[in-house]
KOLMIDO-197357 format. One record per residue (C-alpha): residue in three letters; chain; x, y, z negated. Coordinates in Angstrom, 1 decimal. Each point is the difference from the previous one (the first is absolute). Layout:
N
PT, ala, A, X, Y, Z
...
This chain:
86
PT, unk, A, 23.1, 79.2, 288.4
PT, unk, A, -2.3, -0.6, 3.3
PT, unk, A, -2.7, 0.0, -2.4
PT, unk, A, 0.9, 3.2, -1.0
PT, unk, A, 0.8, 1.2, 3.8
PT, unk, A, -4.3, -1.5, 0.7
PT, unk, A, -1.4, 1.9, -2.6
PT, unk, A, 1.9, 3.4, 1.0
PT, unk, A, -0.6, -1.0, 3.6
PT, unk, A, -3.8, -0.5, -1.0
PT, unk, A, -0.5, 3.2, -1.9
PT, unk, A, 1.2, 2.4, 2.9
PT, unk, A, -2.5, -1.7, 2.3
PT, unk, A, -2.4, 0.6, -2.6
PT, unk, A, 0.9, 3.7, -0.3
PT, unk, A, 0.0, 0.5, 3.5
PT, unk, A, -3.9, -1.6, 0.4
PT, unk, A, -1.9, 1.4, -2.6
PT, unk, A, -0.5, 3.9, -0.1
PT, unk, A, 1.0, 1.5, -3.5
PT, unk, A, -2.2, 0.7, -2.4
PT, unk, A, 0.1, 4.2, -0.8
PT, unk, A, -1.9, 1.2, -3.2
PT, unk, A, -2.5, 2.6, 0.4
PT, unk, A, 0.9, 2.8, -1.9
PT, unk, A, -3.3, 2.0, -1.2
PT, unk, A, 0.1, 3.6, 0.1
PT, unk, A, -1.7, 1.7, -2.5
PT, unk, A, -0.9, 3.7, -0.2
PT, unk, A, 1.8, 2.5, -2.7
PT, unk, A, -2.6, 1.3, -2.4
PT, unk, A, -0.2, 4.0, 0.9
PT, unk, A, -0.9, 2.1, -2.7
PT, unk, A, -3.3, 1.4, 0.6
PT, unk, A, 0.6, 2.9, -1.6
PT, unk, A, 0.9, 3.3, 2.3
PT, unk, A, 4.0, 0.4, 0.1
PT, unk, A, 1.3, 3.0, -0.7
PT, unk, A, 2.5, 1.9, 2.3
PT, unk, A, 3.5, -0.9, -1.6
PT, unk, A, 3.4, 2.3, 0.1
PT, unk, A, 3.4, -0.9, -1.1
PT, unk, A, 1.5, 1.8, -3.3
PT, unk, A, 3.4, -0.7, -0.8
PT, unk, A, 1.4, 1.2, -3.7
PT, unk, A, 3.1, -0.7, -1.9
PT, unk, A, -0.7, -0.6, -3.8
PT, unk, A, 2.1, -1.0, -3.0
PT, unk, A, 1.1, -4.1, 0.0
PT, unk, A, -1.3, -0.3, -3.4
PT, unk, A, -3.4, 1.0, 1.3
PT, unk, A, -0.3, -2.2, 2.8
PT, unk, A, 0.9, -2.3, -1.6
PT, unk, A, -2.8, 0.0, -2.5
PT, unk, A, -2.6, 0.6, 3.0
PT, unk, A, 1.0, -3.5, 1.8
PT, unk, A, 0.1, -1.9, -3.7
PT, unk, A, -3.7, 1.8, -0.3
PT, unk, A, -0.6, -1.4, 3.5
PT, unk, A, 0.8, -3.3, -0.8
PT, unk, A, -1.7, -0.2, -3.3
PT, unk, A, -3.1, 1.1, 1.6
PT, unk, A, 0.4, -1.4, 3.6
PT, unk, A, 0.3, 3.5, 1.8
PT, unk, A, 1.7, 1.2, 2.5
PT, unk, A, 2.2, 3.2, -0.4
PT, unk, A, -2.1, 1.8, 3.1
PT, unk, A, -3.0, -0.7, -2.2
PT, unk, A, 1.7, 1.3, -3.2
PT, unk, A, 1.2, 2.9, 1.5
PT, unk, A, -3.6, 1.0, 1.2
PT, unk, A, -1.6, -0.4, -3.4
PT, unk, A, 2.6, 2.1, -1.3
PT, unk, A, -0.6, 2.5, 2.0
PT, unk, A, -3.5, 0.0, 0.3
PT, unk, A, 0.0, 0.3, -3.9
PT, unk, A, 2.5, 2.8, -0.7
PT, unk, A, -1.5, 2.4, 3.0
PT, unk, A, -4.0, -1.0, -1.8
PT, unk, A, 2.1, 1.0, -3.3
PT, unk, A, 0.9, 3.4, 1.4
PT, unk, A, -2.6, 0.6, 1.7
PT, unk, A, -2.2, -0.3, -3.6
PT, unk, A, 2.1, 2.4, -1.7
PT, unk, A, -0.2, 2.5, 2.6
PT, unk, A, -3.9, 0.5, -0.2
């Protein structure tokens, strides 16, 4: 037991002496996109379940995100309209 008592005795002399030793965290820059960002605005819709949830199955399939999705969708229906009309 006063072994013990010597050895805890010891090891909080020790931690008071020696300075602890801190990792140094590197920081790293996020890559930024170089392309130009376009200005953004929020759109809220309601849609049918059923459809949603076919756009987040397609969104996992294909490792997309529903903001992404949504563009391309629109994107290709107004570039559909705008064919037939001229």
């Amino acid at each position: 037991m006063t072994d013990y008592k010597d050895k805890l005795g010891g090891l909080a002399d020790k931690l008071k002496k020696e300075t602890p030793k801190t990792p140094i965290q590197e920081v790293q820059p996020i890559r930024q996109n170089t392309g130009v960002k376009e200005e953004e605005a929020q759109l809220n819709v309601w849609i049918p379940k059923a459809l949603l949830k076919r756009v987040k199955t397609y969104g996992v399939e294909f490792d997309a995100s529903l903001k992404d999705i949504s563009i391309e969708a629109l994107k290709f229906f107004l570039d559909a309209k705008q064919k037939k009309s001229t």
